[in-house]
TISE-272572 format. One line per field, with one value per residue (C-alpha): x, y, z; residue in one letter. Coordinates in Angstrom, 3 decimals. Layout:
px [X; ...]
py [Y; ...]
pz [Z; ...]
kevex [A; ...]
//
This chain:
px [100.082; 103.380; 101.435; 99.763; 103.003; 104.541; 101.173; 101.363; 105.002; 105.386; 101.978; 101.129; 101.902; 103.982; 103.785; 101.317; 103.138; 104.573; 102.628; 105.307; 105.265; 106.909; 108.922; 111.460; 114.818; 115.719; 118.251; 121.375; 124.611; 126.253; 123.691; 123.824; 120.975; 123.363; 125.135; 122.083; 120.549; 123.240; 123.827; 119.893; 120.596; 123.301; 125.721; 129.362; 129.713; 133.465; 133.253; 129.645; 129.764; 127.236; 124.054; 124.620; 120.718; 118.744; 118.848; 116.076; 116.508; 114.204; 114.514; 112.888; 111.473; 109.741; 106.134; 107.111; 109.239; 110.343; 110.943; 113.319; 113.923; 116.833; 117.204; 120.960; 120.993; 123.312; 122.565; 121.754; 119.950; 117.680; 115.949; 114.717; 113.182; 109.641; 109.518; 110.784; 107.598; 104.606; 103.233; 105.236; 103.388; 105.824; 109.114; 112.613; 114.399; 117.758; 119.711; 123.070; 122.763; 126.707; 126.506; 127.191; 124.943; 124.341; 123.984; 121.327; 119.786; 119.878; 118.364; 115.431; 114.240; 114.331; 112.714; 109.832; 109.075; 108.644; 106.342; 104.454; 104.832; 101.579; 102.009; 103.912; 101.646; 99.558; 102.362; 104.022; 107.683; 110.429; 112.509; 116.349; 118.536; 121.907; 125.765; 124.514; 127.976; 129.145; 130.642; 128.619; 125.534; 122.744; 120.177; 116.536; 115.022; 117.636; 116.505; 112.970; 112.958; 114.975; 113.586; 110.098; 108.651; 105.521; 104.151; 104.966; 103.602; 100.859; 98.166; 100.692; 101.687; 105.620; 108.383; 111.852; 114.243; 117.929; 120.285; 124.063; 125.789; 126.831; 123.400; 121.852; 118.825; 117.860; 117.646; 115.736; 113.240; 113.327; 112.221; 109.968; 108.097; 107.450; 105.819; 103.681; 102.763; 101.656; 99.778; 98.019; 97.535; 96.451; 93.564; 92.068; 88.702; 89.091; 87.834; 85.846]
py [19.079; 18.599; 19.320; 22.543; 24.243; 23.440; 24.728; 27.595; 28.489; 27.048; 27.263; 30.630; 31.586; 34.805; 37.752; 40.308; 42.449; 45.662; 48.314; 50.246; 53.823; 54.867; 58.229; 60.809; 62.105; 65.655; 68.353; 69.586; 67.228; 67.467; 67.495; 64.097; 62.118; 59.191; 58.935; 59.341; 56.066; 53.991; 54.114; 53.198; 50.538; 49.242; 49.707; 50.704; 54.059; 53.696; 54.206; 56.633; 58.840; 61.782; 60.598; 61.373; 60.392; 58.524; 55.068; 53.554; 51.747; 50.119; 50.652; 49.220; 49.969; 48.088; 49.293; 49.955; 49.814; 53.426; 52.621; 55.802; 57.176; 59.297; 62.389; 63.741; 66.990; 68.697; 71.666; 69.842; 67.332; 69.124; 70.860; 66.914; 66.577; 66.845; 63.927; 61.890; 63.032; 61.357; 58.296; 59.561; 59.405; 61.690; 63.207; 63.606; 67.050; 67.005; 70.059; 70.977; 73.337; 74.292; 75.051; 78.698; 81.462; 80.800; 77.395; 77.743; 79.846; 77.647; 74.958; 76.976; 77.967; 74.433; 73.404; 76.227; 74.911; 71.468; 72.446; 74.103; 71.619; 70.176; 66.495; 66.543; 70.035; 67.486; 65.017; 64.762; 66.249; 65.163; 68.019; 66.749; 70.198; 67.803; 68.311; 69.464; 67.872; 70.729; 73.795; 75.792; 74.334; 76.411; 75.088; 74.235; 77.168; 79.196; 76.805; 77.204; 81.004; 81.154; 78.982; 80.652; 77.214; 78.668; 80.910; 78.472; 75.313; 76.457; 73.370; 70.992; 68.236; 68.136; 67.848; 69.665; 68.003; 67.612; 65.144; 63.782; 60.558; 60.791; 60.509; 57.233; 56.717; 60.787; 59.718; 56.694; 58.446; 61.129; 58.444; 56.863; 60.377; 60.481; 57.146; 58.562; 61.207; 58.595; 56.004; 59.539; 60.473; 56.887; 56.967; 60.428; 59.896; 60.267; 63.887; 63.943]
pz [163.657; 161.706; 158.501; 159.390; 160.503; 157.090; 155.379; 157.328; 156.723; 153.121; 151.267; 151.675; 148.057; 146.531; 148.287; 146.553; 143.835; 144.628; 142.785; 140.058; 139.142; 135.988; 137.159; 134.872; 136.745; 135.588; 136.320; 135.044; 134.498; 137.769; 140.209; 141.109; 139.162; 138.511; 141.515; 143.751; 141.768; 141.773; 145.433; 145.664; 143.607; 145.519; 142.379; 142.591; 142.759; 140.436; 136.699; 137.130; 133.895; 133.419; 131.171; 127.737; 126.719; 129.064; 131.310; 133.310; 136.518; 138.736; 142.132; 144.761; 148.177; 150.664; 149.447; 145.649; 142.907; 141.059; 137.379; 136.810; 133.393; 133.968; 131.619; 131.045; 131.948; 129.106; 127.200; 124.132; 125.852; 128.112; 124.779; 124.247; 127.769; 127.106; 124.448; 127.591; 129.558; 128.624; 130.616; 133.520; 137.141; 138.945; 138.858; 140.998; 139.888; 141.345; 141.956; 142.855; 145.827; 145.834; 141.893; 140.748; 140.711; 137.054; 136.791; 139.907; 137.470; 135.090; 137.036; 138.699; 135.001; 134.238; 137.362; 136.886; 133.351; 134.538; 137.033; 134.195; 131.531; 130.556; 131.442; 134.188; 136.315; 137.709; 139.218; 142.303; 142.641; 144.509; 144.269; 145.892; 146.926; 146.603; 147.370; 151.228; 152.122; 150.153; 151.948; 149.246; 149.769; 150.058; 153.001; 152.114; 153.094; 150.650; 147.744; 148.363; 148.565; 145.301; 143.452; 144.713; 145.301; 147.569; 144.959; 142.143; 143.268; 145.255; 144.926; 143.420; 145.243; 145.900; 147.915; 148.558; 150.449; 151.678; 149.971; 149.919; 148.823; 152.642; 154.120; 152.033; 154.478; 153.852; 150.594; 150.785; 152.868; 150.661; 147.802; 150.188; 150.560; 146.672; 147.070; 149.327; 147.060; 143.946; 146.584; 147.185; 143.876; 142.978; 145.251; 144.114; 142.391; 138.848; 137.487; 134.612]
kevex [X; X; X; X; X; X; X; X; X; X; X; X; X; X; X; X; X; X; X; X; X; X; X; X; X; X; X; X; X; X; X; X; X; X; X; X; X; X; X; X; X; X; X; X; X; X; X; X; X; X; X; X; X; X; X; X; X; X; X; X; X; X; X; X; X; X; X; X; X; X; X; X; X; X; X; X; X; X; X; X; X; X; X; X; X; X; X; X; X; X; X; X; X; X; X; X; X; X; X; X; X; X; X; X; X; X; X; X; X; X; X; X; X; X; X; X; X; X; X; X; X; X; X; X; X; X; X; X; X; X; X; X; X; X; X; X; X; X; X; X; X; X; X; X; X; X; X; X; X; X; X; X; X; X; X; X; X; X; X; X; X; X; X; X; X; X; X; X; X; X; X; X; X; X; X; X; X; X; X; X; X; X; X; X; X; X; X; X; X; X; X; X]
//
């Protein structure tokens, strides 16, 4: 009897791999790309500079890991985005919803080429409105009618959501959302 307990409790082997999904972070410096992954990653959030090229993290969940290649978000930077793109299965676009009218700009132009972009119109988007702890914030429903999210990603398979360093779990589940979105998008029969 002794040796079936410990056969069931110790033999039972690895656990099956967690399937990885090789995703690209974009938005403008400030919006909270670095910070937002760190605190996933259970780093310290002293010391967190803005990306100056790229880093890639793996962070894990539960059901998955998220291999994130983080873009910087600069001016000078940003032109190089779409050389960052390719093999990518979805993508997180942060924004800063308590940025100026301008940079808001900015980052909806950015967001709508992305959406257009060639090898990334076919992924899933997490799309993160950040800084809500921000008296400036702008809610959800502001972002998505300015950014014209309906009209513009009719058919595409995304997500806009709520996010602050304040509210780690909202993120999390936020993240855990975009997994949902490539287990999805993994199972679709393959169009030839």
């Amino acid at each position: 009897m002794d040796y079936l307990c410990f056969r069931t409790l110790c033999c039972k082997g690895p656990p099956p791999p967690r399937p990885e999904y090789d995703v690209v972070c974009i938005g403008l410096t400030g919006s909270g790309k670095t910070s937002l992954l760190s605190q996933l990653c259970s780093e310290s959030p002293d010391n967190i500079v803005p990306t100056t090229g790229f880093s890639i993290k793996a962070v894990p969940f539960q059901n998955a890991i998220l291999n994130v290649k983080e873009l910087g978000g600069a001016a000078n930077i940003r032109k190089y985005w779409s050389r960052y793109y390719q093999g990518s299965q979805g993508v997180i676009f942060v924004l800063d919803s308590a940025a100026s009218e301008d940079d808001l700009e900015i980052a909806r132009n950015e967001l709508h080429s992305a959406l257009q972009h060639p090898q990334l119109c076919t992924l899933p988007f997490l799309i993160l409105a950040n800084h809500q702890d921000k008296p400036a914030a702008r809610s959800v429903q502001e972002i998505k009618k300015y950014f014209e999210l309906e009209p513009l990603a009719r058919g595409k398979h995304w997500i806009l959501q709520p996010s602050s360093l304040d509210d780690t779990e909202a993120v999390k589940d936020s993240f855990t959302m975009l997994i949902s979105l490539l287990e999805e998008k993994d199972l679709e029969p393959m169009r030839m």
